[in-house]
Backbone as CSV, one residue per row, in Angstrom:
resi,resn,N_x,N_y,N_z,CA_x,CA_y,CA_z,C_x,C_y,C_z
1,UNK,74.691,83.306,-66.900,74.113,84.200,-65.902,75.035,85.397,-65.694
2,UNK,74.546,86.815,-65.423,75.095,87.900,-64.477,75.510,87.566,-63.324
3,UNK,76.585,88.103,-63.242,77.348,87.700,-61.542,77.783,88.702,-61.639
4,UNK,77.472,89.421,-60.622,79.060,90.308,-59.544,79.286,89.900,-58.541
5,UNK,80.434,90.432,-58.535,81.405,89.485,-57.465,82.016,91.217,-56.674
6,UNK,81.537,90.747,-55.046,82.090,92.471,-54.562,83.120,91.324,-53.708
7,UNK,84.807,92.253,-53.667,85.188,91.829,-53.391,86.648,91.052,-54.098
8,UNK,87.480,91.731,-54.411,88.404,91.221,-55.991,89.804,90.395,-54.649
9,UNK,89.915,90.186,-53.241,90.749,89.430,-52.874,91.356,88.500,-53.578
10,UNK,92.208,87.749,-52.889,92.924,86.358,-53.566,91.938,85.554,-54.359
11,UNK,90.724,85.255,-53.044,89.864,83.978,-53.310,89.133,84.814,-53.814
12,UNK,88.220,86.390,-53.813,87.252,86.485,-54.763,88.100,86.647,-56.328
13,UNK,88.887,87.351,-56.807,89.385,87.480,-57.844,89.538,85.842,-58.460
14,UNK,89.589,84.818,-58.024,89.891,83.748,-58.243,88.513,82.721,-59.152
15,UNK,87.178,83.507,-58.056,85.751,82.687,-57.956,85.638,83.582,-59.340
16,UNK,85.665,84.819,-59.378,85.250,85.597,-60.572,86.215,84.986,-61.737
17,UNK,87.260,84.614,-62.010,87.826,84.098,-63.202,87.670,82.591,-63.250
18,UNK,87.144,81.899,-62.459,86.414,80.603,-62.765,85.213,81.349,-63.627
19,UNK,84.226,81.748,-63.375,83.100,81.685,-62.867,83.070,82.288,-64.972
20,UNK,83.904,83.309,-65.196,84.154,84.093,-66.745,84.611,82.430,-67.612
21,UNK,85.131,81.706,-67.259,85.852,80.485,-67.446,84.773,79.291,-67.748
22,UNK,83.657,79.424,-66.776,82.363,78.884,-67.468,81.359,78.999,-68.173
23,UNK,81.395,80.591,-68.640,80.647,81.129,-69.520,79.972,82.025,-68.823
24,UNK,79.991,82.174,-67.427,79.240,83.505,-66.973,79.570,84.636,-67.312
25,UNK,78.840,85.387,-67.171,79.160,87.212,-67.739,79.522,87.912,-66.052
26,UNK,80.564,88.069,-66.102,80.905,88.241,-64.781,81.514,90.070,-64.346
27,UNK,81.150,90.894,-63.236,81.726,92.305,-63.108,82.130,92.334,-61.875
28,UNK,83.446,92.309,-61.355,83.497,92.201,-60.239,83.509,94.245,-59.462
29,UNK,84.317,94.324,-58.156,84.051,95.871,-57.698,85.009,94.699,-56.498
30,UNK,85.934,96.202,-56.069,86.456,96.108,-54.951,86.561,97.434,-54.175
31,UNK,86.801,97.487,-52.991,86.981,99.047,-52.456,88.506,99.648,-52.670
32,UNK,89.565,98.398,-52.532,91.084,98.922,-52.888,90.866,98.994,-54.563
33,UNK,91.806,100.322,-54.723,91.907,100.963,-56.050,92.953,99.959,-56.821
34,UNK,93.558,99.598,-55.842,94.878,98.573,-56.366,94.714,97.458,-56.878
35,UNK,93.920,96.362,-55.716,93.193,95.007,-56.300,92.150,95.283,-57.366
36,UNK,91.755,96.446,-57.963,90.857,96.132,-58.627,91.373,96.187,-59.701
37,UNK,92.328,97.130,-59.711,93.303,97.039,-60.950,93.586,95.816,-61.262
38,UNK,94.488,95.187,-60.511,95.342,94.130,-60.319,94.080,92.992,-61.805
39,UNK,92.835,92.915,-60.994,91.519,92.253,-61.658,91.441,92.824,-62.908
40,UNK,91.415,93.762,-62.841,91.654,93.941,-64.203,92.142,93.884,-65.431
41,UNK,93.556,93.574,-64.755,94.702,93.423,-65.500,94.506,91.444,-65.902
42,UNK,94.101,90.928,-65.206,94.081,89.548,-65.364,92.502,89.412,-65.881
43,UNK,91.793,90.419,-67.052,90.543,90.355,-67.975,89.251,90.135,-67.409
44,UNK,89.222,90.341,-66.019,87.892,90.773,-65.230,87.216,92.459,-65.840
45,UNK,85.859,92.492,-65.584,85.334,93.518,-66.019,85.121,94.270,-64.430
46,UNK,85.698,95.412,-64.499,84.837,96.202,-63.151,84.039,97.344,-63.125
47,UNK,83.621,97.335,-62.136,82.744,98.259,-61.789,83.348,99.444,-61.078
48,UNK,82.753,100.648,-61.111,83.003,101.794,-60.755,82.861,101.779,-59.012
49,UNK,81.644,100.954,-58.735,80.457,101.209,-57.796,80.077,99.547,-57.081
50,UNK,80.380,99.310,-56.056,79.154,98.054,-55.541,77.683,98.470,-56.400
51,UNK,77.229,99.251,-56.554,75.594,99.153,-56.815,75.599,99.398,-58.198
52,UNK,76.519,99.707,-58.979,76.504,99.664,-60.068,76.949,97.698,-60.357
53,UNK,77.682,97.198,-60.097,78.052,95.704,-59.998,76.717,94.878,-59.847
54,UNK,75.776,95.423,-58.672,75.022,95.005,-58.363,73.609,95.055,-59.416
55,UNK,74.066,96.093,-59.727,72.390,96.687,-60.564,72.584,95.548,-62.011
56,UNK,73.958,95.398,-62.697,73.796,94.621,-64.084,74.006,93.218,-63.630
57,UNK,73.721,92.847,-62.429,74.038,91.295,-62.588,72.721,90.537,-61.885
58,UNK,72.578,89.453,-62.258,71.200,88.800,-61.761,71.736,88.193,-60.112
59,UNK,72.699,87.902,-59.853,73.139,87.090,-58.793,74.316,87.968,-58.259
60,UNK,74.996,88.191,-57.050,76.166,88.930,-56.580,76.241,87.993,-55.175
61,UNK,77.805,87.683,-55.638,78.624,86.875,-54.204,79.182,88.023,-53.641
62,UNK,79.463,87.455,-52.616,79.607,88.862,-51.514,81.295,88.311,-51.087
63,UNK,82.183,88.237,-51.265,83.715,88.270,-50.850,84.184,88.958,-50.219
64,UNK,83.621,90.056,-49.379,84.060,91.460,-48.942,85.154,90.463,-47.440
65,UNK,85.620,91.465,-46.896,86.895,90.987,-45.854,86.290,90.135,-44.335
66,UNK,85.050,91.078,-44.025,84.431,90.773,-43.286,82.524,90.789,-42.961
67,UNK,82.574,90.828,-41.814,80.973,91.147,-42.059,80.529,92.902,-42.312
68,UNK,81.512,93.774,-41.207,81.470,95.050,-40.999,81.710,95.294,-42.195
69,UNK,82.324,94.857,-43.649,83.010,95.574,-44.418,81.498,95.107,-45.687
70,UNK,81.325,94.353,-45.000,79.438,93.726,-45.971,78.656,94.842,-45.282
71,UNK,78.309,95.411,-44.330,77.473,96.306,-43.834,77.764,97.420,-44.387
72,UNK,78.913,97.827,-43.967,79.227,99.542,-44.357,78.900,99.825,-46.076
73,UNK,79.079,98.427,-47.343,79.376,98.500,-48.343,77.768,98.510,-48.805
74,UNK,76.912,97.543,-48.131,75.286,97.784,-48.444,74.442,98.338,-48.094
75,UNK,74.712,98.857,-46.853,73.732,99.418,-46.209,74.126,100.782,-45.496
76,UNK,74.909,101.641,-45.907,75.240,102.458,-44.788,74.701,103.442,-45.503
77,UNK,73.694,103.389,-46.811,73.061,104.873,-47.475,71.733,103.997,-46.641
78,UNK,71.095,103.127,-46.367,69.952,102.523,-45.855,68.761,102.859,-46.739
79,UNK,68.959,102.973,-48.444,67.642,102.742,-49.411,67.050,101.938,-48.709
80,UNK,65.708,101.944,-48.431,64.559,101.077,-48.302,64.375,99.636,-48.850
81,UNK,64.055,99.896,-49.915,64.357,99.005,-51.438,65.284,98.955,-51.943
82,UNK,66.805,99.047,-51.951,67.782,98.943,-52.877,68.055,97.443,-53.099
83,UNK,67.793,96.533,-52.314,68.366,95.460,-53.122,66.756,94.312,-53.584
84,UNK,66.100,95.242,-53.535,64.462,95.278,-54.148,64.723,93.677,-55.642
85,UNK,64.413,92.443,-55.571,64.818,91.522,-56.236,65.660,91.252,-56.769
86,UNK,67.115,91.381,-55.705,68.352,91.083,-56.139,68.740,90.013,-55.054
87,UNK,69.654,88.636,-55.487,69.640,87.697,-54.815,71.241,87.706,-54.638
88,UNK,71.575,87.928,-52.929,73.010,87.946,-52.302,73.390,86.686,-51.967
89,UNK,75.029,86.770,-52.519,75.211,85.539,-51.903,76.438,85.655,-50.703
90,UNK,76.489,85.431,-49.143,77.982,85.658,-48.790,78.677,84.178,-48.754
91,UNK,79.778,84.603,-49.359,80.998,83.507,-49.201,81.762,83.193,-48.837
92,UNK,82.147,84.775,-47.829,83.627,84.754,-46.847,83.018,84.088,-45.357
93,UNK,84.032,83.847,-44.352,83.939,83.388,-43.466,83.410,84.594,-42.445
94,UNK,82.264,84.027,-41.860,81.610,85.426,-40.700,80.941,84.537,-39.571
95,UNK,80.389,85.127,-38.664,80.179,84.790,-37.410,78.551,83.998,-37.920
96,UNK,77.851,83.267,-37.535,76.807,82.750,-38.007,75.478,84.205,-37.553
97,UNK,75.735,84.970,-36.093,74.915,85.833,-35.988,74.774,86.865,-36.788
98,UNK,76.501,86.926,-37.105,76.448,87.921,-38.454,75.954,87.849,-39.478
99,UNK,75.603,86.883,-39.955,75.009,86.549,-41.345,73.568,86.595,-41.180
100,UNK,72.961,86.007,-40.076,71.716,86.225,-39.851,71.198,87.781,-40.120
101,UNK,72.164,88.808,-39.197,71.969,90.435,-39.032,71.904,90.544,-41.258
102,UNK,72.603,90.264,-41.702,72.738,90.503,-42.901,71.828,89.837,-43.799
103,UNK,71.206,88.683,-43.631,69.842,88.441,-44.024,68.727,89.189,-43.676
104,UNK,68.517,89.783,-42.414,67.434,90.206,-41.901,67.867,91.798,-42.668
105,UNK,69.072,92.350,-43.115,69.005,93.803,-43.857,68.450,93.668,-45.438
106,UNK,68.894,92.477,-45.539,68.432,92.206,-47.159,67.324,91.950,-47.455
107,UNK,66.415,91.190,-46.247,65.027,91.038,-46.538,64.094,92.455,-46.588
108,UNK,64.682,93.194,-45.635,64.190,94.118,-45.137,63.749,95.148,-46.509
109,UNK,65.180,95.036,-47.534,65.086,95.911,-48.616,64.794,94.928,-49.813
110,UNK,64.085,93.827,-49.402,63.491,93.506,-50.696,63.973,92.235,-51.550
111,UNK,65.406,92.000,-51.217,66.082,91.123,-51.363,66.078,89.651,-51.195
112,UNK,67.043,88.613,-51.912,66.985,87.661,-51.144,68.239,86.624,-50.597
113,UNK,68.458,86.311,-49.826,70.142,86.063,-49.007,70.308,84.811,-49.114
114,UNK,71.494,83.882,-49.044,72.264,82.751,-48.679,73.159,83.023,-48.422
115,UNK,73.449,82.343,-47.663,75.153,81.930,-47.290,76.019,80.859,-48.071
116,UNK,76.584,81.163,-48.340,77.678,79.942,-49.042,79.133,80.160,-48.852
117,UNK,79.593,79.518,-47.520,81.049,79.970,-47.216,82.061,78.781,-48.065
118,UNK,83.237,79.135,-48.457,83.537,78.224,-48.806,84.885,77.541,-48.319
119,UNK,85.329,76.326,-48.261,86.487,75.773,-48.008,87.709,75.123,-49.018
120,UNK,88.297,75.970,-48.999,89.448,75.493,-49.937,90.501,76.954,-50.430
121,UNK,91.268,76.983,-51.511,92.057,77.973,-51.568,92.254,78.089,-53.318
122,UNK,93.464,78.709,-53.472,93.620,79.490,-55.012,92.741,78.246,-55.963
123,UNK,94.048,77.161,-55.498,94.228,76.175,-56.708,92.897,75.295,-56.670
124,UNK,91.538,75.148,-55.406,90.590,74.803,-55.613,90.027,76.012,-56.562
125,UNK,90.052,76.835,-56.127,88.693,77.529,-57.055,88.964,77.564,-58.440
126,UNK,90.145,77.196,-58.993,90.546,77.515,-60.199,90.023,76.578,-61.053
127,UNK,89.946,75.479,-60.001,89.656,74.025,-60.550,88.270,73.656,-60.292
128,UNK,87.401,74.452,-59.912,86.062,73.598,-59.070,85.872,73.265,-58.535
129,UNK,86.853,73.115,-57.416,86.452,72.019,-56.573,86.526,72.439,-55.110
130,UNK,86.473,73.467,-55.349,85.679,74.366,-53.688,85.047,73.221,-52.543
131,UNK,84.716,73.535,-51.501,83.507,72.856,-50.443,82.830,73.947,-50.190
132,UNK,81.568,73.807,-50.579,80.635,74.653,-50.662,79.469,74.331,-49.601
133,UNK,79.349,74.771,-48.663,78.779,74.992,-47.242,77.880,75.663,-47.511
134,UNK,76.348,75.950,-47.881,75.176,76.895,-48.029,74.371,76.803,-47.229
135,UNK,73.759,77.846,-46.421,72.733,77.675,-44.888,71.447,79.242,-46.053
136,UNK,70.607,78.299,-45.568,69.401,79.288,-46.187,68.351,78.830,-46.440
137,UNK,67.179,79.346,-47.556,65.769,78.793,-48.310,66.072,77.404,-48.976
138,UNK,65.565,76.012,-49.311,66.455,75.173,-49.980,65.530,75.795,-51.884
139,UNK,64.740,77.153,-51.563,64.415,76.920,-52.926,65.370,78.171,-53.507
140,UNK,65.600,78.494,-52.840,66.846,79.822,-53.555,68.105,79.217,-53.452
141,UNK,67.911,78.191,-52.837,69.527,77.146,-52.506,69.009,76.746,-54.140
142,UNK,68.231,76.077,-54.292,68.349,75.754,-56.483,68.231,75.772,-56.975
143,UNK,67.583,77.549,-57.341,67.770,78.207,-57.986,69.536,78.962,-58.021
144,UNK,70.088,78.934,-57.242,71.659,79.141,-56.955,72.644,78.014,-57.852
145,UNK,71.768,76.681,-57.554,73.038,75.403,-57.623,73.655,75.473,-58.918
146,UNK,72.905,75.998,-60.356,73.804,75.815,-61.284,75.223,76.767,-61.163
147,UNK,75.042,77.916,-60.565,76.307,78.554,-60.205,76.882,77.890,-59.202
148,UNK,76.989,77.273,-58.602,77.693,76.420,-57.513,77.922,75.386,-57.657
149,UNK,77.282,74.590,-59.035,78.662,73.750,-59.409,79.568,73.969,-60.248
150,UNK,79.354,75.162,-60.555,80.682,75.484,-61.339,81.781,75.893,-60.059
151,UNK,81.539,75.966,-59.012,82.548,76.042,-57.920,83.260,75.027,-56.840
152,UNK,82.063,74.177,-57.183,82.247,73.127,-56.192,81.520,71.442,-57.007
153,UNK,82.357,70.542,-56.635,81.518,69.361,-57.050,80.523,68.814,-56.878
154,UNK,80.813,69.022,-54.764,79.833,68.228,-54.886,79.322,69.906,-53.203
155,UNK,78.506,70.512,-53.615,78.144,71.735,-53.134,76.874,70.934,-52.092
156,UNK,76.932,71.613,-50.809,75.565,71.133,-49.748,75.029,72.119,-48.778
157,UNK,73.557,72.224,-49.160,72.531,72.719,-48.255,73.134,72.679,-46.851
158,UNK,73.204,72.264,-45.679,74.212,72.628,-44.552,72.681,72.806,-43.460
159,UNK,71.842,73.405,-43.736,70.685,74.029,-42.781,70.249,75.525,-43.306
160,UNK,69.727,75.955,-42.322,69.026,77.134,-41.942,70.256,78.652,-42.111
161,UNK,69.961,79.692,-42.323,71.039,81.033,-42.621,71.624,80.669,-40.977
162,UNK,73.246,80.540,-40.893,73.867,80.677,-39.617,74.637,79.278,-39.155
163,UNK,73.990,77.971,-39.953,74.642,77.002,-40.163,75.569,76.889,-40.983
164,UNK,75.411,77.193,-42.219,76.529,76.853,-43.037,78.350,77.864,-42.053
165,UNK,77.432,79.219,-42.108,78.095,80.130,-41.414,79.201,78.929,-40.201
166,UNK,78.491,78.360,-39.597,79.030,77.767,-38.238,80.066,76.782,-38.293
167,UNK,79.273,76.206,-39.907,80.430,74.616,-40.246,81.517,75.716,-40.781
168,UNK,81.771,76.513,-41.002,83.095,76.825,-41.967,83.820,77.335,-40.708
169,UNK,83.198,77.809,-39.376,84.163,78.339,-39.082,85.024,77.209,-37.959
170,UNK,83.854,75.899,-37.878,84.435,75.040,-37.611,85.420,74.154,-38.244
171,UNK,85.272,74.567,-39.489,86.430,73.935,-40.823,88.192,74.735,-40.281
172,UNK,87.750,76.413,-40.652,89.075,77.160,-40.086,89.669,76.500,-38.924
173,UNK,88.728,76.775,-38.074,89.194,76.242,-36.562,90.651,74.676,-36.664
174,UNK,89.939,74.069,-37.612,90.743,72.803,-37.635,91.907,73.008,-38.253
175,UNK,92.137,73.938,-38.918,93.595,74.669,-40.114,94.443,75.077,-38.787
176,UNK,93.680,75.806,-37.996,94.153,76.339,-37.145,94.885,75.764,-36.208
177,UNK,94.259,74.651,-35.720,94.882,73.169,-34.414,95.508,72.507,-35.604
178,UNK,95.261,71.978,-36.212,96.322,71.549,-36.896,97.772,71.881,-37.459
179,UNK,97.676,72.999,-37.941,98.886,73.836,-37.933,99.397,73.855,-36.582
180,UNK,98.732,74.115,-36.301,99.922,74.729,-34.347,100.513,73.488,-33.724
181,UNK,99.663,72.153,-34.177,99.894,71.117,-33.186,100.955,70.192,-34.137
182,UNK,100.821,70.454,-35.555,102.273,69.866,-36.159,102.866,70.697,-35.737
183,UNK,102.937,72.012,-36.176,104.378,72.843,-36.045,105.295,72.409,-34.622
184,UNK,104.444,71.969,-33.558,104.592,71.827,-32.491,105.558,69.759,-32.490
185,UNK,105.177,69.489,-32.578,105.416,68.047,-32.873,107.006,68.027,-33.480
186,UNK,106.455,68.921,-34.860,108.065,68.991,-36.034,108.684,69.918,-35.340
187,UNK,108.469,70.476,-34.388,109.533,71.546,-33.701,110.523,70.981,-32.765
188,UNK,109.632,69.655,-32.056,110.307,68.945,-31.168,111.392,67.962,-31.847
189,UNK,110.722,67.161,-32.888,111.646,66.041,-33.831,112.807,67.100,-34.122
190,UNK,112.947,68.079,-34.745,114.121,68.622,-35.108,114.642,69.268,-33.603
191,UNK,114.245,69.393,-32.727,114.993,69.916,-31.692,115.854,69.293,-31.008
192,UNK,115.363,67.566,-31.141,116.078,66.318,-30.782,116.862,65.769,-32.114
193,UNK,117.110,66.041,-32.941,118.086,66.301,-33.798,117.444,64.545,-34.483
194,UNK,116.040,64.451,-34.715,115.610,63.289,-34.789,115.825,63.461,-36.641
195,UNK,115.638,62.135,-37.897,115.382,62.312,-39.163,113.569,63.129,-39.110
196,UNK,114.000,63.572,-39.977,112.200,64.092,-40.611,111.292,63.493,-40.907
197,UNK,112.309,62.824,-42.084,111.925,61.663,-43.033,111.499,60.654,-42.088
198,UNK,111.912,60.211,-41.383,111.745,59.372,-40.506,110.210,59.498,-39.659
199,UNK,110.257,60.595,-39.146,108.997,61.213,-38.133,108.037,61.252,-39.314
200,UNK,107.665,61.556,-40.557,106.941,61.446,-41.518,106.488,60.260,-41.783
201,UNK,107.592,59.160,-42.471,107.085,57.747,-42.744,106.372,57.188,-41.631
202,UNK,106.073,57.683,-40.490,105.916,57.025,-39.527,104.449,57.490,-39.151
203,UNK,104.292,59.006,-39.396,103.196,59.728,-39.319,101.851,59.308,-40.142
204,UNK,102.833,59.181,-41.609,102.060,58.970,-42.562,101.119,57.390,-42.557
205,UNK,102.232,56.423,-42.098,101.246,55.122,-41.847,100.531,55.020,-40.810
206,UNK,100.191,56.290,-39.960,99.202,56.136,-38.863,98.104,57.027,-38.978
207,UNK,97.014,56.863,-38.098,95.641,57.536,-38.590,95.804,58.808,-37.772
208,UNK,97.170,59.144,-37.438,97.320,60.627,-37.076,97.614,61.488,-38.220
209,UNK,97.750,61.003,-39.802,98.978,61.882,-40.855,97.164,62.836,-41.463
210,UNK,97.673,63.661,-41.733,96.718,64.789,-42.006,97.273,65.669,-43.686
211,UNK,96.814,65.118,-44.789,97.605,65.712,-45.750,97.958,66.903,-45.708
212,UNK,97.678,68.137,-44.836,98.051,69.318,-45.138,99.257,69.040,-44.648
213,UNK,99.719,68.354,-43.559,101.274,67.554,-43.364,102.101,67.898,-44.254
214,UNK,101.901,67.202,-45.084,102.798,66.579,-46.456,102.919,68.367,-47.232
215,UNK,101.428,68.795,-47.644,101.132,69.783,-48.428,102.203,71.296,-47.465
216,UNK,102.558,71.287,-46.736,103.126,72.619,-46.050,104.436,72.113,-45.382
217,UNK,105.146,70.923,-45.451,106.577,70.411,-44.993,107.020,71.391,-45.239
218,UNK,107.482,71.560,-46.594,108.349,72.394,-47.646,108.856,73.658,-46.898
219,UNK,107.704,74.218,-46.324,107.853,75.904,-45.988,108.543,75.099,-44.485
220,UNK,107.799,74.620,-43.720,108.933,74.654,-42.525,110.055,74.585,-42.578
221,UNK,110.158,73.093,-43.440,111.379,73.076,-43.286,112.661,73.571,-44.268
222,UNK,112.247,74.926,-44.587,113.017,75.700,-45.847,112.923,77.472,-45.079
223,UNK,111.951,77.475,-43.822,111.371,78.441,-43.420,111.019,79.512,-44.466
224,UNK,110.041,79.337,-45.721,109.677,80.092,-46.492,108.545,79.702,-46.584
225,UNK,107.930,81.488,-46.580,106.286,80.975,-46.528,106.061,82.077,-47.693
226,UNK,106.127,82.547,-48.470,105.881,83.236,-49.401,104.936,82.972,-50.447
227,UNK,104.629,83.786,-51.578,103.401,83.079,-52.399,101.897,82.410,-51.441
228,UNK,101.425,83.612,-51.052,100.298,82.761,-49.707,98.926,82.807,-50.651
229,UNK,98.364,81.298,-50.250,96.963,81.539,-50.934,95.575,81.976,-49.845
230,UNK,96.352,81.780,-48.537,95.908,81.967,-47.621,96.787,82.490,-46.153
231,UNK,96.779,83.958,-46.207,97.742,84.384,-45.503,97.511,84.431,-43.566
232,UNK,98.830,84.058,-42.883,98.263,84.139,-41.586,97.644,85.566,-40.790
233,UNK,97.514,86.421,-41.321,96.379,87.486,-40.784,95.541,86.977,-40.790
234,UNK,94.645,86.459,-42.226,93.490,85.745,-42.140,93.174,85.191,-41.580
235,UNK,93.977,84.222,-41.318,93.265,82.696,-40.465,93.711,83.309,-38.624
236,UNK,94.253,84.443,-38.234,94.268,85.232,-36.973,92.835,85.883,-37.056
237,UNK,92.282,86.122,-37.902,91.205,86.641,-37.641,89.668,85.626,-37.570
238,UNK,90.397,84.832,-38.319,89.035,83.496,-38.337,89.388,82.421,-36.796
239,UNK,90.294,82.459,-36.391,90.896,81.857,-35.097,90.318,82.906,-33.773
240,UNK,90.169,83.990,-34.403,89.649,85.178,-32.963,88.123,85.279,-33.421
241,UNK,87.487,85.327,-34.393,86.099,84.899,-34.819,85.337,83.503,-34.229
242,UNK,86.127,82.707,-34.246,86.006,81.257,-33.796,86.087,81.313,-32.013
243,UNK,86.863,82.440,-31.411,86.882,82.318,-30.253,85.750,83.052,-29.667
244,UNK,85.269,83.755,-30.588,83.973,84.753,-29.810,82.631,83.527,-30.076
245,UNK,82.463,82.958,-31.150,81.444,82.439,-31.874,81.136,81.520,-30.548
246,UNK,82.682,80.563,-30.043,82.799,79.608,-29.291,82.081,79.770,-27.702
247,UNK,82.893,81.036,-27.508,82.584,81.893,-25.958,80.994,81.786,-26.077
248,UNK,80.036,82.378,-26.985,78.624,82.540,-27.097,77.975,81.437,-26.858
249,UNK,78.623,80.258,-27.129,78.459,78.697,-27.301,78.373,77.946,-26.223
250,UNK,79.219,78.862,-24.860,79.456,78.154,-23.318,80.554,76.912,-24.299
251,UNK,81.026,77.121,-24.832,82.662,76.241,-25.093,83.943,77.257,-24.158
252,UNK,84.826,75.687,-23.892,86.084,76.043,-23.382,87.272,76.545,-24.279
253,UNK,87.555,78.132,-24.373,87.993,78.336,-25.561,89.803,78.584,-25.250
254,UNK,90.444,77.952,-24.125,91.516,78.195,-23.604,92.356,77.869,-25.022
255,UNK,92.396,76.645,-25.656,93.002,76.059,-26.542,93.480,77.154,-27.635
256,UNK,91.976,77.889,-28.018,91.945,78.206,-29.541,92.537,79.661,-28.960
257,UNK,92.589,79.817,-27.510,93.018,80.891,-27.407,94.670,81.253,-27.753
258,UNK,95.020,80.124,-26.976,96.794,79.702,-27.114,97.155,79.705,-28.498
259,UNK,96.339,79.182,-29.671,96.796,79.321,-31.056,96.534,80.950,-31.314
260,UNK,95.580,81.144,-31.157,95.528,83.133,-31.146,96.407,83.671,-31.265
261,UNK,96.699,83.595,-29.974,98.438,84.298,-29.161,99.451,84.096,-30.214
262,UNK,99.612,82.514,-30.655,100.790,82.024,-31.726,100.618,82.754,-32.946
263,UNK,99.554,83.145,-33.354,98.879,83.840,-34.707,99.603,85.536,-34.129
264,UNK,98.838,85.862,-33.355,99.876,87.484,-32.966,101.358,87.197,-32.810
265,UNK,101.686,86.529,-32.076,103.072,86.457,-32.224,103.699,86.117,-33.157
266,UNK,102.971,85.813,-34.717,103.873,85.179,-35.648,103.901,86.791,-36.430
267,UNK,102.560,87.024,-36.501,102.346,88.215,-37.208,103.331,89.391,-36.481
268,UNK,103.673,90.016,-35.090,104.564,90.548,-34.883,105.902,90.382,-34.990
269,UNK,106.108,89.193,-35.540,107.654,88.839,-36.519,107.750,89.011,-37.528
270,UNK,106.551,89.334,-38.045,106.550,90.261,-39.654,105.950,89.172,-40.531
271,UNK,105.099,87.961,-39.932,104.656,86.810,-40.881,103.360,87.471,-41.305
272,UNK,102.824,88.303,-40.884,101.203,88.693,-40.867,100.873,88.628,-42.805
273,UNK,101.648,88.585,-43.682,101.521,88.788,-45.418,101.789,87.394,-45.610
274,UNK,102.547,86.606,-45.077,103.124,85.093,-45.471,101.641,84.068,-45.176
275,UNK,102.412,82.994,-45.959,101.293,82.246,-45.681,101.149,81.601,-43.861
276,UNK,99.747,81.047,-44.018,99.468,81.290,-42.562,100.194,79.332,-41.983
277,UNK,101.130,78.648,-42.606,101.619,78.090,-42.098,103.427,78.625,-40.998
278,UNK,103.736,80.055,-41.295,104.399,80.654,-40.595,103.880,80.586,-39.368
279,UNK,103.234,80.741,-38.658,102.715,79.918,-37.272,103.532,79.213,-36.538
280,UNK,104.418,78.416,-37.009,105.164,77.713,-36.805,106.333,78.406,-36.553
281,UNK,107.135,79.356,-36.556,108.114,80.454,-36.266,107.403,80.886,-35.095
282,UNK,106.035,81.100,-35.189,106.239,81.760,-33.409,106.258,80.171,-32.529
283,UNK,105.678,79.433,-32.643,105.944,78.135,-32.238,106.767,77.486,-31.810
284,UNK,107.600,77.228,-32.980,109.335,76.928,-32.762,110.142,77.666,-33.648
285,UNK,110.609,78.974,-32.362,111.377,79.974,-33.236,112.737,79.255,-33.430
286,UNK,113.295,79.469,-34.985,114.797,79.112,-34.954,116.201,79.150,-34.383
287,UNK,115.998,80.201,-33.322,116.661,80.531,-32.337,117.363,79.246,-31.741
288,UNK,116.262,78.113,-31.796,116.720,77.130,-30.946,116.566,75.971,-31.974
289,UNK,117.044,75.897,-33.173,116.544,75.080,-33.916,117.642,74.604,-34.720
290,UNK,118.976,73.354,-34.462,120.054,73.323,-34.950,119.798,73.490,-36.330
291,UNK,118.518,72.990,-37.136,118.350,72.903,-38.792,117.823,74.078,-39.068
C-alpha cells in the first residue's frame, strides 16, 4: 500500500521506517526543514508538500505535534473537496473533542477519518508491537487492519471517533502518576540512606512493582536522562491535555495537577529535551540527596 506519513518526529519517523520495512511504499512530509532531512538521511522518501504526500498515497497517518498543528496543516486553505476519497489516519495523542472537530473537517471535504493513537515508544514501533487504540467506522477500521498489524500485534477497535482518543490519554495519564509517585518513593529510600537494591527486591515481589520501575532505575539513579524516546515536554503536554479533558469530565484534577507543576518545574531546570523520566529532579532535587 501508499502511505504518507505527515509528521517525521521520533515516533512518526519510526512508524514510517517500519511501515518501508514491510513492504509499504511509504512518503513521509514534515513542517521542520531539519527533521525531514534528518528522514531522509535514514532512506525515507519526502515530500515537498503535506498535499503532495497526501495526493500519491492511498492511506496517510497523521503524526503531526498536536491537534492545532493537524488543523492549520489541512485545513487552513479550506478546499471544499481536498481530501475528496482520501482515508486519514490520527495517531498522536489529542483531546477526544479534538478528534471529533477533525473528523467532522474531513467528512466535510469528502474524506474518511480514524483515530488510532498509539501506546508505546522507539523500540516498540521498530518491532511491531505498538498498542494500537482505534475509535471510528468498524468498516474503515478493516479496511485499515492490514496496515495496523504491521504496527501492532494485537491492534483494537476501542469504540466510536473520541474513544480511542480518551483510552490513550488515559494510558499517558498513568506514565505520568507513575513516574512522579516512584520518583517520589526512590527519593525518600535514598534520602534515608536506605539499600536500593533492597527497596527493589522488595517492590518487585509485591503487586505494587510496575516494570517501567526496573526499565528507568538506571537514569535516576545515574541522574542521566539523555537519548529520550519520549521526552518530558511531551508527556507535560499530554499531563495538561489530560487535565483539561478531565476538568470537562467533572473529575477531581488536583492530583494530575501537582504532577503538571513537577513537569514545569523539571522542564525549567533545563530537562524539557531529556527523557520524561527527569521528573524526578524536580521531585527529589539532588540538593538533598547524599547519592
Amino acid at each position: 500500500m501508499k502511505i504518507a506519513v505527515l509528521g517525521m518526529g521520533l515516533l512518526g519517523s519510526e512508524i514510517a521506517l517500519r511501515l518501508k520495512r514491510q513492504g509499504h511504499e511509504v512518503i513521509g512530509w514534515n513542517r521542520c526543514v531539519e527533521r525531514a532531512e534528518s528522514a531522509r538521511q535514514r532512506g525515507l522518501t519526502l515530500a515537498a508538500s503535506a498535499w503532495e504526500a497526501i495526493d500519491a498515497a492511498e492511506m496517510t497517518l497523521l503524526l503531526l505535534s498536536d491537534a492545532r498543528a493537524i488543523l492549520d496543516t489541512l485545513f487552513e486553505q479550506g478546499d471544499a473537496d481536498a481530501l475528496a476519497g482520501r482515508i486519514l489516519v490520527q495517531m498522536s495523542t489529542i483531546a477526544p473533542r479534538e478528534s471529533q472537530e477533525i473528523a467532522d473537517h474531513v467528512a466535510a471535504q469528502g474524506g474518511e477519518y480514524l483515530e488510532a493513537p498509539v501506546l508505546g515508544s522507539l523500540p516498540e514501533a521498530r518491532e511491531g508491537t505498538l498498542i494500537l487504540m482505534a475509535g471510528g467506522d468498524p468498516d474503515l477500521y478493516e479496511r485499515c487492519l492490514p496496515v495496523f498489524r504491521d504496527l501492532s500485534r494485537d491492534p483494537r477497535l476501542i469504540g466510536a471517533v473520541g474513544q480511542g482518543a480518551a483510552l490513550k490519554l488515559a494510558m499517558n495519564q498513568l506514565i505520568a502518576g507513575l513516574t512522579a509517585t516512584f520518583s517520589l518513593s526512590l527519593g525518600l529510600v535514598r534520602r534515608e540512606g536506605l539499600a536500593v537494591e533492597t527497596f527493589m527486591e522488595l517492590l518487585r515481589a509485591s503487586a505494587l512493582h510496575a516494570k517501567t520501575f526496573d526499565k528507568k532505575l538506571d537514569k535516576y539513579l545515574a541522574h542521566d536522562y539523555g537519548a529520550a524516546n519520549f521526552p518530558l515536554k511531551h508527556l507535560r503536554k499530554d499531563v495538561a491535555l489530560f487535565r483539561r479533558v478531565a476538568e470537562e469530565a467533572g473529575l477531581d484534577t488536583r492530583l494530575i495537577e501537582a504532577i503538571e507543576s513537577g513537569c514545569l518545574q523539571a522542564e525549567s531546570m533545563g530537562y524539557g529535551e531529556a527523557d520524561y523520566s527527569a521528573l524526578y529532579e524536580a521531585l527529589a532535587p539532588r540538593r538533598a540527596d547524599p547519592s
